[in-house]
mmCIF file as Biopython writes it, N, C-alpha, C and O atoms, coordinates in Angstrom:
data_model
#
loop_
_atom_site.group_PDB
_atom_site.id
_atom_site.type_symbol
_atom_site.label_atom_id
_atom_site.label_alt_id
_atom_site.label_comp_id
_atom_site.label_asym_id
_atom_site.label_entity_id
_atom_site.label_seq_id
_atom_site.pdbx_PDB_ins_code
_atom_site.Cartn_x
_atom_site.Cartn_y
_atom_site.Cartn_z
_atom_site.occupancy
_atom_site.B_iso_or_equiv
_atom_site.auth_seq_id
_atom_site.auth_asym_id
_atom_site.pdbx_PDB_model_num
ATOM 1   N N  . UNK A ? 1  ? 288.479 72.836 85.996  1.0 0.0 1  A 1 
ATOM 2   C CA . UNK A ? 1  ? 288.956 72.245 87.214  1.0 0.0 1  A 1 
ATOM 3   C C  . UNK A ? 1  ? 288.562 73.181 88.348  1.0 0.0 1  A 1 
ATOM 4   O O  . UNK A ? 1  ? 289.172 74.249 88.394  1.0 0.0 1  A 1 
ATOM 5   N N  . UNK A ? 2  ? 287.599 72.931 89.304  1.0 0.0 2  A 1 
ATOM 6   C CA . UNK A ? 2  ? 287.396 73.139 90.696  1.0 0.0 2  A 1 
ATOM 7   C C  . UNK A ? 2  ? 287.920 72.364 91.664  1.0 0.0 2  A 1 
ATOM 8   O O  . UNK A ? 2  ? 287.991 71.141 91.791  1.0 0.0 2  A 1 
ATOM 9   N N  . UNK A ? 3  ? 288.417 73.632 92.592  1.0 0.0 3  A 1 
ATOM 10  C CA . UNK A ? 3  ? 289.052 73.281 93.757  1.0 0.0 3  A 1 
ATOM 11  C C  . UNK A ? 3  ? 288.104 73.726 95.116  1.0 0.0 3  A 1 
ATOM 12  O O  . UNK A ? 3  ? 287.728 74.899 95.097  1.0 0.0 3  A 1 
ATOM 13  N N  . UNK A ? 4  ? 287.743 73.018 96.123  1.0 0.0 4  A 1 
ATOM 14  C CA . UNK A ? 4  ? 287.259 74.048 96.990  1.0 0.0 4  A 1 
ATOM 15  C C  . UNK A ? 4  ? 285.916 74.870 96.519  1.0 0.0 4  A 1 
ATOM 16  O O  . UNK A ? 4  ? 285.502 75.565 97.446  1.0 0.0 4  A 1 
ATOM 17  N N  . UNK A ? 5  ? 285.140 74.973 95.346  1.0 0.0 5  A 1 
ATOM 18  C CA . UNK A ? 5  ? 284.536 75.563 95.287  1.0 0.0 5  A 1 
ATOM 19  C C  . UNK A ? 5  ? 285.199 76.655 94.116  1.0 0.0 5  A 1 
ATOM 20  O O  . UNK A ? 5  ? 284.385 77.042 93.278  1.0 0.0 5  A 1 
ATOM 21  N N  . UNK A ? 6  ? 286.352 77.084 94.016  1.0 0.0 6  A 1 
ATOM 22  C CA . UNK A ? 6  ? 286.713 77.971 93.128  1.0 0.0 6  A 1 
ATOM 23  C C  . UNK A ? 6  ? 287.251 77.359 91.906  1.0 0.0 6  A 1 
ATOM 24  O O  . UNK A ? 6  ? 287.490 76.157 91.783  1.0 0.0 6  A 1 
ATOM 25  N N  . UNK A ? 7  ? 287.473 78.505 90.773  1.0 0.0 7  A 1 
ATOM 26  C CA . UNK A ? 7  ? 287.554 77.765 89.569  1.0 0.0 7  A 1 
ATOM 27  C C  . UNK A ? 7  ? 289.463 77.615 89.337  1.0 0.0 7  A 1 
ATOM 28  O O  . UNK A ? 7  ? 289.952 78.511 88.650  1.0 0.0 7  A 1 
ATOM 29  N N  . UNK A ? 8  ? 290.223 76.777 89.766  1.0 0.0 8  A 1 
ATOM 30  C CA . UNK A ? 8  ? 291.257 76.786 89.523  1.0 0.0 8  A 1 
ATOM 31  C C  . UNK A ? 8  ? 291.892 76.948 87.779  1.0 0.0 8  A 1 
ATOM 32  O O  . UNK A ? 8  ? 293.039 77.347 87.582  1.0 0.0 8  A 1 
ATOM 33  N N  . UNK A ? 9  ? 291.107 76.636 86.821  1.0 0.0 9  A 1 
ATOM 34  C CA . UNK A ? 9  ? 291.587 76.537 85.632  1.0 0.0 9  A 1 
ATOM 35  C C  . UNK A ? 9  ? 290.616 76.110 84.528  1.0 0.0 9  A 1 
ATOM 36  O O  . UNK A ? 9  ? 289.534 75.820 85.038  1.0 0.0 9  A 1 
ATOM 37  N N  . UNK A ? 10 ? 290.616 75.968 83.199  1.0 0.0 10 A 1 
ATOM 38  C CA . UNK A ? 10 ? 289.595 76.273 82.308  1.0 0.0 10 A 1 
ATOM 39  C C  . UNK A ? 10 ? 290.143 76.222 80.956  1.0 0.0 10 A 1 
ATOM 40  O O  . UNK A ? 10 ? 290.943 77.088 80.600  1.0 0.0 10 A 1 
ATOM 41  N N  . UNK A ? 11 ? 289.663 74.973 79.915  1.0 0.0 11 A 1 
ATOM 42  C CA . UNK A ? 11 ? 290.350 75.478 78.892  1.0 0.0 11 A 1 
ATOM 43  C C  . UNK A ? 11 ? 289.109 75.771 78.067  1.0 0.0 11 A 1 
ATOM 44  O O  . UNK A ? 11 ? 287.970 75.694 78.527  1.0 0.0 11 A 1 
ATOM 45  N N  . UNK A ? 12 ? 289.489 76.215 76.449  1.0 0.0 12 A 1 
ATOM 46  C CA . UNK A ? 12 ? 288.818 76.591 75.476  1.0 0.0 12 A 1 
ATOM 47  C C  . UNK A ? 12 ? 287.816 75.419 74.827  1.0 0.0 12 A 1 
ATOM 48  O O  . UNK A ? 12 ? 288.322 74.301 74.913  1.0 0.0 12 A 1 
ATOM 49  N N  . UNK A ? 13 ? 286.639 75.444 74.263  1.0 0.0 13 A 1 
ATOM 50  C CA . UNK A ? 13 ? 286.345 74.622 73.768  1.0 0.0 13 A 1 
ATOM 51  C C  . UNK A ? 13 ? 287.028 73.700 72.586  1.0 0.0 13 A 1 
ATOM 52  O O  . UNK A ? 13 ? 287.264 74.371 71.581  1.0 0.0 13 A 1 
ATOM 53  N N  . UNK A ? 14 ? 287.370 72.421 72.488  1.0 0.0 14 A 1 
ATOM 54  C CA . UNK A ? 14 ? 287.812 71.754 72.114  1.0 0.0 14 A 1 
ATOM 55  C C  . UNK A ? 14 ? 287.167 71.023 71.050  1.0 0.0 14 A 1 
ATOM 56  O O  . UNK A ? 14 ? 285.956 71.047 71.274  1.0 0.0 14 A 1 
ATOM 57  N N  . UNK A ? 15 ? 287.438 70.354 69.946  1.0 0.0 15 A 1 
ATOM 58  C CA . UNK A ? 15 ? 286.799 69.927 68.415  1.0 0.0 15 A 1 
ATOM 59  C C  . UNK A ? 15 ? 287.984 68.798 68.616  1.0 0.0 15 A 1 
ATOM 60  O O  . UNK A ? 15 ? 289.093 68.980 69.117  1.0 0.0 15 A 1 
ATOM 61  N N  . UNK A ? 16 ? 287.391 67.488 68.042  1.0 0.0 16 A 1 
ATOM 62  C CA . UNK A ? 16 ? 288.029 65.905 68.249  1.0 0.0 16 A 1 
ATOM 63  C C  . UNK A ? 16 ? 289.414 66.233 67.246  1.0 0.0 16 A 1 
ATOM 64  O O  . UNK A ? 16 ? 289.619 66.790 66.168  1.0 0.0 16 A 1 
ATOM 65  N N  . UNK A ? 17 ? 290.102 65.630 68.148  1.0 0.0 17 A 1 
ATOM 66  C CA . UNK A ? 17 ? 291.391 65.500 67.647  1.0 0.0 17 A 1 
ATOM 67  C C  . UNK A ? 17 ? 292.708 66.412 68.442  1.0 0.0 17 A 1 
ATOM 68  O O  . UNK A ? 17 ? 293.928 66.265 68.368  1.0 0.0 17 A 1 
ATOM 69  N N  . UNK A ? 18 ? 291.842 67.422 69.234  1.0 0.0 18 A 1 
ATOM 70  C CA . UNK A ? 18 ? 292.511 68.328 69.837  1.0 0.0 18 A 1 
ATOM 71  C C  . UNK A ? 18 ? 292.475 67.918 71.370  1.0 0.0 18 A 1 
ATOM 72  O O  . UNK A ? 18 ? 291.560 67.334 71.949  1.0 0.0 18 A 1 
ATOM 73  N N  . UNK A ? 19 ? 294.067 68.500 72.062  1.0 0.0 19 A 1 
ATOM 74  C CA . UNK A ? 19 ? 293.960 67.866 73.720  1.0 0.0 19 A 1 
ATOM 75  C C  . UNK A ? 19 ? 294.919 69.444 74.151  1.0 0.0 19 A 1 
ATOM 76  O O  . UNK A ? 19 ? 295.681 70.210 73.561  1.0 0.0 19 A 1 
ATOM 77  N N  . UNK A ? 20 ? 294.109 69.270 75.998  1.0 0.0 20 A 1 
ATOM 78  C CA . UNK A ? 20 ? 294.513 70.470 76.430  1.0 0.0 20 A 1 
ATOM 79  C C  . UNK A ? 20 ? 295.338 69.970 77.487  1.0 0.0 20 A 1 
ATOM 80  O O  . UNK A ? 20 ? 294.916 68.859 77.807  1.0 0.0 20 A 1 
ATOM 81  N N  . UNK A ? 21 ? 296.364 70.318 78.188  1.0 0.0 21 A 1 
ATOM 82  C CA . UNK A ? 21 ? 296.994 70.044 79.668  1.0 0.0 21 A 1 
ATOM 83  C C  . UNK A ? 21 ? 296.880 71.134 80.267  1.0 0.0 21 A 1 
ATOM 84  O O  . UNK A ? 21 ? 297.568 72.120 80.001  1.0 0.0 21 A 1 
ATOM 85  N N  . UNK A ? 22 ? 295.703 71.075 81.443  1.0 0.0 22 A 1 
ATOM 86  C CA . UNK A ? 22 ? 295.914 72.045 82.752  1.0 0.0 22 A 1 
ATOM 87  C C  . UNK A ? 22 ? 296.586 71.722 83.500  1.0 0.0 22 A 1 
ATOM 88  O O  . UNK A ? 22 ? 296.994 70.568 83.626  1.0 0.0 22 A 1 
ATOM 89  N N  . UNK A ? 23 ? 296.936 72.887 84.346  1.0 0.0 23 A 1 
ATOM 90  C CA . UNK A ? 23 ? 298.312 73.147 85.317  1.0 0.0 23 A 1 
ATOM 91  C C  . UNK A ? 23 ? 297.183 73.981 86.422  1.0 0.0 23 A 1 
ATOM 92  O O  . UNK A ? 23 ? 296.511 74.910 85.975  1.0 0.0 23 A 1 
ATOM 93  N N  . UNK A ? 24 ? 297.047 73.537 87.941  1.0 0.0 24 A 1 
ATOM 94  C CA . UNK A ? 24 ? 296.830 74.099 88.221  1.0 0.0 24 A 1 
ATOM 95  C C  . UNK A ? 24 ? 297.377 74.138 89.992  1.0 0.0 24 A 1 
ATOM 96  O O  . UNK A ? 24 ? 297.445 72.971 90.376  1.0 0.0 24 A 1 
ATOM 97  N N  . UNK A ? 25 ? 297.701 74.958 90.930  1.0 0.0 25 A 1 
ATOM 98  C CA . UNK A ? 25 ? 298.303 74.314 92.484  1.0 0.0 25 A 1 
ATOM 99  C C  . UNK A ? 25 ? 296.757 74.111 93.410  1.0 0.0 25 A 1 
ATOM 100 O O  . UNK A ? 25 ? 295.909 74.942 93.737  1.0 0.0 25 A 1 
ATOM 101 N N  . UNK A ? 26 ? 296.839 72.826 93.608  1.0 0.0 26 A 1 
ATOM 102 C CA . UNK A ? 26 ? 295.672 72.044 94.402  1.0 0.0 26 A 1 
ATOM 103 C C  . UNK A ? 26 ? 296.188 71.725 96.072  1.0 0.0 26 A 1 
ATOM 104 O O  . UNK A ? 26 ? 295.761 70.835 96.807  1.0 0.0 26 A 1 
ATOM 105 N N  . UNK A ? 27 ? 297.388 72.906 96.421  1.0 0.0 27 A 1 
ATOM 106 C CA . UNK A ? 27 ? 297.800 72.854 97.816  1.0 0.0 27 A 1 
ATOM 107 C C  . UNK A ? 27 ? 296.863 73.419 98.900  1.0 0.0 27 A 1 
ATOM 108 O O  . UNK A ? 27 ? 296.528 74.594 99.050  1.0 0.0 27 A 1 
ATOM 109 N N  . UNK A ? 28 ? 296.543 72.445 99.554  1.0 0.0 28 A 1 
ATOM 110 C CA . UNK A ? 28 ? 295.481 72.912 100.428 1.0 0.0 28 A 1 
ATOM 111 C C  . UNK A ? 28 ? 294.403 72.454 100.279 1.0 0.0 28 A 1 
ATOM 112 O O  . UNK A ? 28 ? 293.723 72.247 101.284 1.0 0.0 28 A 1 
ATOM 113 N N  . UNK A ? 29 ? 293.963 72.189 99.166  1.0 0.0 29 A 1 
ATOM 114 C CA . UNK A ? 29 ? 292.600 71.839 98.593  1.0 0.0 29 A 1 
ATOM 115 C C  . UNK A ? 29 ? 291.832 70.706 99.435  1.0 0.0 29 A 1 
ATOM 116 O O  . UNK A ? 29 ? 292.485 69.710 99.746  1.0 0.0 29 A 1 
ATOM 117 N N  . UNK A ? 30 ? 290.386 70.804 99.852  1.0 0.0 30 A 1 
ATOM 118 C CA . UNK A ? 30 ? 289.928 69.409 100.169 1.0 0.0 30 A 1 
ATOM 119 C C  . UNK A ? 30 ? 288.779 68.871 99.463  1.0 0.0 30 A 1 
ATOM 120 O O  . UNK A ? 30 ? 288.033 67.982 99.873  1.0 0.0 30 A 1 
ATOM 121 N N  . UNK A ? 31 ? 288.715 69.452 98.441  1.0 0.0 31 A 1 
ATOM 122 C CA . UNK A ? 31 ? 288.007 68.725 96.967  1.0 0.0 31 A 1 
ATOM 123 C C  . UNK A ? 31 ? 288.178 69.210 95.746  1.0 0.0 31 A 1 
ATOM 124 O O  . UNK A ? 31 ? 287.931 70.410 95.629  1.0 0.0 31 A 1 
ATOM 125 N N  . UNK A ? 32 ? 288.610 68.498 94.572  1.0 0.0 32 A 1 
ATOM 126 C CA . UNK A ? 32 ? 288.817 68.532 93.450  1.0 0.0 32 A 1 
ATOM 127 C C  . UNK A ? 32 ? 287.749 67.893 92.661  1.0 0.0 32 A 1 
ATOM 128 O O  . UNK A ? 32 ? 287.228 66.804 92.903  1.0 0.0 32 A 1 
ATOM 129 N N  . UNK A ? 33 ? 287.399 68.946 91.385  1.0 0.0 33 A 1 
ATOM 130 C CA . UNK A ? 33 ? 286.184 68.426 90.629  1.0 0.0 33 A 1 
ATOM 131 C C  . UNK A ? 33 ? 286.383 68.890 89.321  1.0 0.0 33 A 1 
ATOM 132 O O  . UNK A ? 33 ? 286.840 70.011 89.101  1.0 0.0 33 A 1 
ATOM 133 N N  . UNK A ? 34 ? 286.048 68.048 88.385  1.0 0.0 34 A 1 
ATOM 134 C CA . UNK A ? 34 ? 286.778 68.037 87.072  1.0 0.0 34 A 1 
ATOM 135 C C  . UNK A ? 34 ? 285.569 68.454 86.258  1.0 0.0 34 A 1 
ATOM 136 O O  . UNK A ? 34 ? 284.990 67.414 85.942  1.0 0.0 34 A 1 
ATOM 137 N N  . UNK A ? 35 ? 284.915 69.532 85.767  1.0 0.0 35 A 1 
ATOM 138 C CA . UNK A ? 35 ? 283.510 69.808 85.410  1.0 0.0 35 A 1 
ATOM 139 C C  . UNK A ? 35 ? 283.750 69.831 83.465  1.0 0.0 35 A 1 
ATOM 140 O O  . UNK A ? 35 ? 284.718 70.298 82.865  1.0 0.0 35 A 1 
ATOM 141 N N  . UNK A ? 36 ? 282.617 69.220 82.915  1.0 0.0 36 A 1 
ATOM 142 C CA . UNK A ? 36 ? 282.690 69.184 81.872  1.0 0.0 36 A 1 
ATOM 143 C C  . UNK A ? 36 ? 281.268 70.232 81.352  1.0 0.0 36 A 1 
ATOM 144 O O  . UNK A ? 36 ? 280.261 70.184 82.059  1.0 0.0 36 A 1 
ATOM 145 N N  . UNK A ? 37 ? 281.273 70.958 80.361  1.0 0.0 37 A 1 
ATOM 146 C CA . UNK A ? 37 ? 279.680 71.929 79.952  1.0 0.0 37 A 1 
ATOM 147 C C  . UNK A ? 37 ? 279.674 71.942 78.353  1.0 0.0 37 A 1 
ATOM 148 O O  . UNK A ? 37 ? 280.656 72.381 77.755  1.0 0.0 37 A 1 
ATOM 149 N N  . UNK A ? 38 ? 278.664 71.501 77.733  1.0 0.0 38 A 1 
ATOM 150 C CA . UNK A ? 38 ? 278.385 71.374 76.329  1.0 0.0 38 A 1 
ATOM 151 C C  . UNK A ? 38 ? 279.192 72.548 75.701  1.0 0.0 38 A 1 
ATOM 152 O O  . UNK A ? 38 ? 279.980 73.336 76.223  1.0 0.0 38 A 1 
ATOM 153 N N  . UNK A ? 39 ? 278.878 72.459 74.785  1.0 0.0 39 A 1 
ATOM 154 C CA . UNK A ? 39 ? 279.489 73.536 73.795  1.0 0.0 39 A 1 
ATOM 155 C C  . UNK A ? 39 ? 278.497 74.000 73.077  1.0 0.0 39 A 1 
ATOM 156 O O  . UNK A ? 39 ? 277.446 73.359 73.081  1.0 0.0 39 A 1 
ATOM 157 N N  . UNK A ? 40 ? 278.578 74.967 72.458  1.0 0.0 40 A 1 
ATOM 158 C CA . UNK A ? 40 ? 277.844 75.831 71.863  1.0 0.0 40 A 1 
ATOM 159 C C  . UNK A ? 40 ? 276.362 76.254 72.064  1.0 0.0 40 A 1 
ATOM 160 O O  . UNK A ? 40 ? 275.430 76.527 71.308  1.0 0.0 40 A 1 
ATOM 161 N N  . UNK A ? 41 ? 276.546 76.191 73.427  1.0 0.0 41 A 1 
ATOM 162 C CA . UNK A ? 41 ? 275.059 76.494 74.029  1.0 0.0 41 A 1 
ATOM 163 C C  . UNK A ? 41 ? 273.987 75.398 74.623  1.0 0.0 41 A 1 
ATOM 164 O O  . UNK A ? 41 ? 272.991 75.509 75.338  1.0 0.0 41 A 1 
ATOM 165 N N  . UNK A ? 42 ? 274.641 74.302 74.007  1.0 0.0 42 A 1 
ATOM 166 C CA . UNK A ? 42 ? 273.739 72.961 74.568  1.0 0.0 42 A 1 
ATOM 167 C C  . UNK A ? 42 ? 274.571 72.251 74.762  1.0 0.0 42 A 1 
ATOM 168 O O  . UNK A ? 42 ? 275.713 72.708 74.725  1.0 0.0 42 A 1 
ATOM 169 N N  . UNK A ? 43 ? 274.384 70.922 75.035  1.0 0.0 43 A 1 
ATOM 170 C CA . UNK A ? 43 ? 274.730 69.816 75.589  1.0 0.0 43 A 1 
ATOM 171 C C  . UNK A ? 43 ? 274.395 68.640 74.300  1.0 0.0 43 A 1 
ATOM 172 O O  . UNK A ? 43 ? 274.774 67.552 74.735  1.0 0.0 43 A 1 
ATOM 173 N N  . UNK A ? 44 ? 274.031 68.534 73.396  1.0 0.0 44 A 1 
ATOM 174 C CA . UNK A ? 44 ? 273.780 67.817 72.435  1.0 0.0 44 A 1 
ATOM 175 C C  . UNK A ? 44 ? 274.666 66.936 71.815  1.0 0.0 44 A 1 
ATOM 176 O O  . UNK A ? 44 ? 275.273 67.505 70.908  1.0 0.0 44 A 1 
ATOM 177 N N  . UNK A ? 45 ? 274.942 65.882 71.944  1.0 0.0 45 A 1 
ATOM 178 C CA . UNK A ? 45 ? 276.715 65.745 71.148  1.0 0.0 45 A 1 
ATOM 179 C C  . UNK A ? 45 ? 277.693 65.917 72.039  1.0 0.0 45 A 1 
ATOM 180 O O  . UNK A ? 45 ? 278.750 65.356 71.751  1.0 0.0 45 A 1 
ATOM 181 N N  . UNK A ? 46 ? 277.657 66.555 73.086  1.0 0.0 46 A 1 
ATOM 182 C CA . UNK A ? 46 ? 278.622 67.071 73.914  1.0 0.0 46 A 1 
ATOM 183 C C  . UNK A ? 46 ? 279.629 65.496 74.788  1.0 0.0 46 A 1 
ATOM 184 O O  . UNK A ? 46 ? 279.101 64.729 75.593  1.0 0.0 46 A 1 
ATOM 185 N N  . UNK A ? 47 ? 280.847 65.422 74.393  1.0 0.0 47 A 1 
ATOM 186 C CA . UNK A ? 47 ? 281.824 64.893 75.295  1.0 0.0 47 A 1 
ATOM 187 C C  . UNK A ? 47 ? 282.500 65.506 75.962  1.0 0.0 47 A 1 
ATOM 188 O O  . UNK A ? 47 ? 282.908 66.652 75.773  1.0 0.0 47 A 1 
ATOM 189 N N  . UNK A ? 48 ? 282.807 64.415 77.308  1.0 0.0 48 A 1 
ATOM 190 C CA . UNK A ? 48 ? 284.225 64.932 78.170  1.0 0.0 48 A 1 
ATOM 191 C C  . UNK A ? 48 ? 284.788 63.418 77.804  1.0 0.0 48 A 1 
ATOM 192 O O  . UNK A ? 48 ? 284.050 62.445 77.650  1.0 0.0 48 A 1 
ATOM 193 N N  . UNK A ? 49 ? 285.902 63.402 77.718  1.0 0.0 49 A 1 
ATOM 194 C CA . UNK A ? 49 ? 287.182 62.350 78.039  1.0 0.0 49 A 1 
ATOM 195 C C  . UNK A ? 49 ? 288.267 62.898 78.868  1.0 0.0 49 A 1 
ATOM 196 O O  . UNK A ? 49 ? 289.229 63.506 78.398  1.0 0.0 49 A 1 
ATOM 197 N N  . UNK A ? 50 ? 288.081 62.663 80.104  1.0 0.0 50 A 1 
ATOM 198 C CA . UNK A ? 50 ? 289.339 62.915 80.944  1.0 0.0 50 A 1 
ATOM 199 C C  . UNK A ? 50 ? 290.426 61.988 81.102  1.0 0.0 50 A 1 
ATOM 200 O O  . UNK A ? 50 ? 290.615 61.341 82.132  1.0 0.0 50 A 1 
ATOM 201 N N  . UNK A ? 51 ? 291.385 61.913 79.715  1.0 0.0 51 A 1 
ATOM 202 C CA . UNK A ? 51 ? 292.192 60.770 79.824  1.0 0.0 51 A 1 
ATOM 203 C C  . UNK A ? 51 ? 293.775 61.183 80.196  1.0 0.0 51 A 1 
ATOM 204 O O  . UNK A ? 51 ? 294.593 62.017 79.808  1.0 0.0 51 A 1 
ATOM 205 N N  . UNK A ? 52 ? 293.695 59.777 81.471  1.0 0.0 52 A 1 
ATOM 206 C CA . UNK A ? 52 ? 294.939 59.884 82.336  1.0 0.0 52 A 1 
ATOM 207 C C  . UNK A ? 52 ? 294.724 61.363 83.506  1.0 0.0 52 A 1 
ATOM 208 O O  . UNK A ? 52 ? 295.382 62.403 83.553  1.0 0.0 52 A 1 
ATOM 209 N N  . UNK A ? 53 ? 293.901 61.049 84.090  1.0 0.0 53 A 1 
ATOM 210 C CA . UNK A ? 53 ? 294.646 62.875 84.840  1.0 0.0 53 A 1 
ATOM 211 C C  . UNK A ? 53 ? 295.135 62.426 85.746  1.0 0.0 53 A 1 
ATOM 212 O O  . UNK A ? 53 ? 294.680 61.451 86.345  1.0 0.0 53 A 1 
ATOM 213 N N  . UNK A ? 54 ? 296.570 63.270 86.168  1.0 0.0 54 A 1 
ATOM 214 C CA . UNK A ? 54 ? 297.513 62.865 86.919  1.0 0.0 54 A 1 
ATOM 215 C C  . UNK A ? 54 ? 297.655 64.022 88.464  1.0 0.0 54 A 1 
ATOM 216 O O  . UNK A ? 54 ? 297.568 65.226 88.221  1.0 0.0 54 A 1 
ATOM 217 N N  . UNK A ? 55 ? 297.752 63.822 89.154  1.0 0.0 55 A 1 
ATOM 218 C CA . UNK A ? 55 ? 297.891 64.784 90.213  1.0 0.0 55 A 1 
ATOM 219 C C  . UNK A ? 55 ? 299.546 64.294 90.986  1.0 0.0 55 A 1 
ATOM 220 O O  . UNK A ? 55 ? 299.894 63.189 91.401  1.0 0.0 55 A 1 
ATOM 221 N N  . UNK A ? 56 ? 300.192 65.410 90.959  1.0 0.0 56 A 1 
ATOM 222 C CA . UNK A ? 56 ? 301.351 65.623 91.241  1.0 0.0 56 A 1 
ATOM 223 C C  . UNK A ? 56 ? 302.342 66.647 91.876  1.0 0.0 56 A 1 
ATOM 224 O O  . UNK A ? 56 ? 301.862 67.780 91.908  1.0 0.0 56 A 1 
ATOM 225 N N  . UNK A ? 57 ? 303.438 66.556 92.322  1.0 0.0 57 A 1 
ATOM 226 C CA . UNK A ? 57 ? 303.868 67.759 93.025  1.0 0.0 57 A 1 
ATOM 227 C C  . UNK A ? 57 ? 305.190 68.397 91.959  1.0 0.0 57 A 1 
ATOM 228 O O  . UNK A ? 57 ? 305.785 69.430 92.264  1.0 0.0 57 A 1 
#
């Protein structure tokens, strides 16, 4: 998760079946960007599913 240009938060690489919840404060922010990057060195196979993301106070 990018905010602004900086990296607000980041999880570990993930294997199907597994789910992460970031937490991150997006006060102030005037762009949010949800970046997804292959795993294990490539992009081959590689998913994102961003399911449900919720933004909240």
């Amino acid at each position: 998760m990018v905010g602004d240009g900086k990296v607000l938060a980041r999880s570990k690489l993930l294997r199907a079946g597994q789910k992460v919840v970031l937490r991150a404060s997006i006060a102030g922010m005037q762009k949010l960007e949800l970046h997804a990057e292959g795993g294990e060195g490539h992009n081959h196979q590689s998913w994102a599913i961003w399911a449900d993301p919720v933004i909240g106070k």
